[in-house]
Structures are given as structure tokens and as C-alpha cells.
C-alpha positions in Angstrom: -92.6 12.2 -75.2 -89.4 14.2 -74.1 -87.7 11.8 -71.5 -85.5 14.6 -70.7 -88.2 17.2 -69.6 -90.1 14.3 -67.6 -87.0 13.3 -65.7 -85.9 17.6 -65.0 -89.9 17.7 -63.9 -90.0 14.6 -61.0 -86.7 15.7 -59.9 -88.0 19.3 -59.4 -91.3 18.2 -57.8 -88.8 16.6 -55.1 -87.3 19.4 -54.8 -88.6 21.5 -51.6 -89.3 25.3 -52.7 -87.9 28.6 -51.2 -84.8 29.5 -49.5 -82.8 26.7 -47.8 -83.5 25.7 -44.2 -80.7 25.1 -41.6 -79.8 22.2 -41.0 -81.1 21.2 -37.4 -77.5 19.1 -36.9 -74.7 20.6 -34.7 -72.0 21.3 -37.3 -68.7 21.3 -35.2 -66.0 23.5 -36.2 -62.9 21.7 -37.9 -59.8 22.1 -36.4 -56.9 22.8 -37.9 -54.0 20.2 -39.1 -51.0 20.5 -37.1 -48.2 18.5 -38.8 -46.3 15.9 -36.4 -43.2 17.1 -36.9 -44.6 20.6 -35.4 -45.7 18.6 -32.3 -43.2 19.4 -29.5 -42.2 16.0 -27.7 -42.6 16.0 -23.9 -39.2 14.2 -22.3 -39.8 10.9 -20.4 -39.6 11.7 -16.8 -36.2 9.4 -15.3 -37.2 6.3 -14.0 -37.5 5.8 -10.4 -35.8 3.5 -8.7 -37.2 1.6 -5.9 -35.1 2.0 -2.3 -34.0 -1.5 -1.7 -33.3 -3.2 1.5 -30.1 -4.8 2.4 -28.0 -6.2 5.4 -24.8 -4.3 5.6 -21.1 -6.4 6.9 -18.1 -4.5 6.5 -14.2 -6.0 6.5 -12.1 -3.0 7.0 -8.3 -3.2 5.8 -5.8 -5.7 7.2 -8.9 -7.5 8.5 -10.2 -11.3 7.6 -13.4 -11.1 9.3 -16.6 -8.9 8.5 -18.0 -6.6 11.0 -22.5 -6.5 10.7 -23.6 -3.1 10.7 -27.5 -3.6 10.9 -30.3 -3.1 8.1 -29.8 -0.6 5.6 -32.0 0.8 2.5 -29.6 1.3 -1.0 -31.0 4.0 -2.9 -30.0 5.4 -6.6 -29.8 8.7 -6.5 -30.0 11.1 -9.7 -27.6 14.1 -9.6 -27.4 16.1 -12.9 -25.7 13.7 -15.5 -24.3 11.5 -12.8 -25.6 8.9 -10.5 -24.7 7.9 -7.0 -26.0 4.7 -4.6 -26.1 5.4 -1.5 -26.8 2.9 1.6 -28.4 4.4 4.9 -28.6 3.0 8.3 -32.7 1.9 8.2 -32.9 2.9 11.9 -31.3 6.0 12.2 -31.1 7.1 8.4 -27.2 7.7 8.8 -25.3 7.4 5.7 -23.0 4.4 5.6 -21.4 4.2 1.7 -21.7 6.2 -1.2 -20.8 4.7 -4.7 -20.5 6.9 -7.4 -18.8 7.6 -11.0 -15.2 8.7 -8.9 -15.3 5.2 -6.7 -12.5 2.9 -7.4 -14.4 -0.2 -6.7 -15.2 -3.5 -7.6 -18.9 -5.2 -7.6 -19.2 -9.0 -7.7 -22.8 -11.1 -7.3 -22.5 -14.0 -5.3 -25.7 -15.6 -4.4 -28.3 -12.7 -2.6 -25.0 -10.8 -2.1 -23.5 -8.0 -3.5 -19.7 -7.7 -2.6 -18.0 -4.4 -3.6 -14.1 -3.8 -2.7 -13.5 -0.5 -2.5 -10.0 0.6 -3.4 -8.6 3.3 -0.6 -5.0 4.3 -1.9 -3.1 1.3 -1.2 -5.9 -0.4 1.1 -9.5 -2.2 0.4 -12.6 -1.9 2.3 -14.8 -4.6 1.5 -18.9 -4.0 1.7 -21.3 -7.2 1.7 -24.8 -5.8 0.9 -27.3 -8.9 1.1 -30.5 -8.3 -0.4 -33.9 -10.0 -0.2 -34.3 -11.9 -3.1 -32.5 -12.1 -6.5 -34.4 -10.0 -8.2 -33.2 -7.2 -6.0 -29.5 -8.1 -5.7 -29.7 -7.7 -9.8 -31.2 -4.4 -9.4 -28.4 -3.3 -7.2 -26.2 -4.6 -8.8 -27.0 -2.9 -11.8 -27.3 0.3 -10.3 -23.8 0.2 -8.7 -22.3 -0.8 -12.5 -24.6 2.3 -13.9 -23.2 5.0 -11.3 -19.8 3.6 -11.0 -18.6 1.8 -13.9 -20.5 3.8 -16.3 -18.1 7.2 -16.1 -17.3 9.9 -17.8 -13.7 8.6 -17.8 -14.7 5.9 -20.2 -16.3 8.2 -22.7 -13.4 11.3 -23.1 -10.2 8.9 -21.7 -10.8 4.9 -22.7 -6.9 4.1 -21.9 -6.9 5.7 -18.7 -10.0 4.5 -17.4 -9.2 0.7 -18.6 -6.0 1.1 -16.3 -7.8 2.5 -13.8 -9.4 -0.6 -13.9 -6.8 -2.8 -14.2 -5.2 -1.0 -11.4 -8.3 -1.7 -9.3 -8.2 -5.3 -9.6 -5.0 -5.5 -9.3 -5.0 -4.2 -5.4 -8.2 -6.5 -5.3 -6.6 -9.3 -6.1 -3.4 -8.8 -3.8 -5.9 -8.2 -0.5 -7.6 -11.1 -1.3 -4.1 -13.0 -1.7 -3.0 -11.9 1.5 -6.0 -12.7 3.5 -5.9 -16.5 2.3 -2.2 -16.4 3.5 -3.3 -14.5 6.9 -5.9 -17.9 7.0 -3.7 -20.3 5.6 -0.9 -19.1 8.6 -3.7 -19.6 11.3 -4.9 -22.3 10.2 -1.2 -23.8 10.5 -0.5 -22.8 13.7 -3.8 -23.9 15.1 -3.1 -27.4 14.0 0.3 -26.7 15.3 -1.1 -25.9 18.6 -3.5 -28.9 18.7 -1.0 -31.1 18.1 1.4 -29.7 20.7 -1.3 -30.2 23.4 -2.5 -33.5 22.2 1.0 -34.9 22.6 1.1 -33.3 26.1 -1.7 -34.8 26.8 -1.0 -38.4 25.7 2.8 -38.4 27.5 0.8 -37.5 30.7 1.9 -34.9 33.9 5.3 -34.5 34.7 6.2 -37.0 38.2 
């Protein structure tokens, strides 16, 4: 027996006769490769940042006391390659501050409070901007450092923005000197004072 012929036999008994039917499943078309590099990337859309509320004081030059100027909302502002943060009046929407990249100003964090001295010529205009929680006095605070401290300046001049700098907390540090000798005077004379009336008092009215 030829094994060869037998096999060549069953396989064409199997082997359905006439011309071949279609194939009753759906072929899809293929679609072409497209190599990543091809692929154009869509840019990430800026992040938003969320308006955050704030209580706004204000100590104006030559002054040791702060003024409170109502409810405000702080908002970061996108303009081009620069940034801004701007504080509103929450009643009546009027603007009260703008920090940007050209402010000569100093932010410091203390407790829900954002303090910023803001360098006028030879004179400082302090802004306390309290916040709700920490998590949004960070926020701000950031954002002031990203519109303010992150300039162009630093990028095409690093020598004159460092003494720009150094300038800035310089006048800082001289207002703040000479509001703790404003209050160390008063505080003198008012113990001065008291004493001058207690020793009146204790010698008595004049016979």
C-alpha cells in the first residue's frame, strides 16, 4: 500500500469541492501604521488656579498700625509669558493690589498670613493677606514667588536682579527698624507718662 496516495486521498475527501465560499465573518479593513513620532502632540492646557479668599490689612508708609480693608479674592492671572496676582475687593470687585514680575516686593509666611512689603521708591507698603487655611496661604504664596520672583530679570541679568534684591531687603529691613524704634519711643514715654501721674497722684492735691 502507498501511504502517500492514502494520506493525499483523506485529505482531499475533506476537502469541500468547487469555487471558494466567502467567508460569512465581517472582515474589517486594517488601518494603516502611523509612526509615533508622526503623531502631533496636543499642548497641556495651563493649569487653573483656584481664586482664593483672603482678609486684606494694609500699613501704609510712616505708619505702625494696619488699616482692614474687608474680604478680598487673590487670583493668578495668566498674561502671555508672564503672571500677575491680583486681590479684588469680594463686595464690590474693585482691585486693591497687583503683584507681578516688575513688583519690588517681599513675601513672608507667618502662620495663615501672607505678608508682602512692597518697595515704593524710598517707602514700604506692607499687605497682610490672611487666608483660610494653610493649604491656601501655600498656594498664594507660591503664586506671588511664581509671578514676582520668578522674572525675566533673573534669566537675561542674574547680577542685577540679585541686587535688586538685595536692595529690596535692604529698605525692608530699615522700615521695619524704624517702626520698632517709633514703638520702642512710645512705649517710653507712655511709661514716662504713667509714672508722672502716679507720682501726682500719690503726693496728693496741691493745699
Amino acid at each position: 500500500m502507498d501511504l502517500d496516495n492514502t494520506a493525499e486521498d483523506a485529505v482531499m475527501a475533506d476537502t469541500p469541492s468547487g469555487p471558494p465560499q466567502p467567508s460569512l465573518e465581517p472582515q474589517g479593513q486594517q488601518e494603516p501604521i502611523i509612526p509615533a513620532s508622526s503623531i502631533p502632540v496636543t499642548p497641556t492646557p495651563p493649569r487653573e488656579f483656584r481664586d482664593i479668599q483672603v482678609k486684606v490689612h494694609i500699613r501704609r508708609p510712616e505708619r505702625d498700625s494696619w488699616v482692614y480693608l474687608g474680604r478680598g479674592i487673590a487670583s493668578h492671572e495668566v498674561i502671555g509669558q508672564s503672571s500677575r496676582v491680583v486681590v479684588r475687593s469680594a463686595g464690590t470687585g474693585k482691585v486693591l493690589v497687583v503683584f507681578g514680575e516688575f513688583s519690588d516686593l517681599q513675601a513672608e509666611k507667618r502662620g495663615n498670613f501672607v505678608v508682602v512689603g512692597s518697595v515704593e521708591g524710598s517707602r514700604v507698603v506692607s499687605w497682610s493677606l490672611n487666608a483660610l487655611n494653610n493649604s491656601d496661604t501655600l498656594r498664594l504664596m507660591a503664586s506671588i514667588e511664581l509671578a514676582c520672583y520668578k522674572c525675566k530679570l533673573s534669566l537675561v541679568d542674574p547680577r542685577s536682579h540679585t541686587r535688586n534684591r538685595r536692595r529690596i531687603e535692604r529698605v525692608i529691613k530699615d522700615d521695619r527698624r524704624k517702626r520698632h524704634r517709633r514703638r520702642k519711643d512710645q512705649d517710653a514715654m507712655i511709661d514716662a507718662f504713667s509714672k508722672h501721674n502716679l507720682a501726682d497722684e500719690l503726693e496728693g492735691p496741691p493745699t
